[in-house]
C-alpha positions, 0 to 999 in steps of 0.5 A: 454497487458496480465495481470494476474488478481490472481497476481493482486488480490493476490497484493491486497490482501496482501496490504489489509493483511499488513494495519491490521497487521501495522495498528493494531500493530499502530492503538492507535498512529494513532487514537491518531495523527488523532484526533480520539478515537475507539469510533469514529469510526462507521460501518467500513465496507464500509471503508474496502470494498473501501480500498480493492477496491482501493488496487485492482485499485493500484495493477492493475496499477501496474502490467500494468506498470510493464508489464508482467514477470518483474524481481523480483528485478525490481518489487521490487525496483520499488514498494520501488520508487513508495511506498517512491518516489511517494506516501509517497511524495505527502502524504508529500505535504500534510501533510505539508500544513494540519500541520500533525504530523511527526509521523503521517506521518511516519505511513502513509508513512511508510505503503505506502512504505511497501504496493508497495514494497510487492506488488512488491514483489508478482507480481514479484514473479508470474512469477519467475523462477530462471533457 
């Protein structure tokens, strides 16, 4: 299967620019509903490194189920499906099971949803052409 590896790391990439926009307009509630202070929070490097890493395995995968060329509203509406269907309902799971906030669940989930969506957004993009 052909896979463009830009689009894969301009997914990625765009996973990786929208968690510092939505977690830094939601940082002080997620630290707060997280348990943690700024303060807490050490040598964030090797975490940032590991998020774009995973963001890069999450957006390859993702382009290999799409495949190649999909349809921008395909590629869309199954980054919603897989962002709210799949990845926010197993955060669900275990958000229950750990007694974690609602709101905390909504930030996460929230995210997660957003993240596959814009991904979809750009690999569907990649290849559009509306003629």
């Amino acid at each position: 299967m052909a896979i463009n590896y830009l689009a894969v790391f301009v997914a990625a990439l765009s996973s990786f620019l929208l968690g510092a926009i939505w977690y830094g307009a939601l940082g002080k509630v997620w630290l707060r509903e997280i348990g943690k202070t700024g303060q807490d929070r050490g040598n964030e490097l090797p975490t940032f490194a590991g998020f774009f890493v995973l963001a890069l395995i999450a957006a390859f995968v993702f382009a290999m189920f799409l495949g190649p060329n999909p349809p921008l509203n395909t590629a869309v509406g199954t980054g919603v499906a897989i962002g709210a269907g799949l990845v926010t309902t197993s955060y669900g799971i275990n958000y229950l099971f750990a007694q974690r906030s609602l709101l905390l669940f909504a930030i996460d989930g929230g995210y997660h949803t957003l993240q596959f969506t814009l991904m979809g957004l750009v690999l569907g993009l990649w290849h559009y052409n509306p003629f």
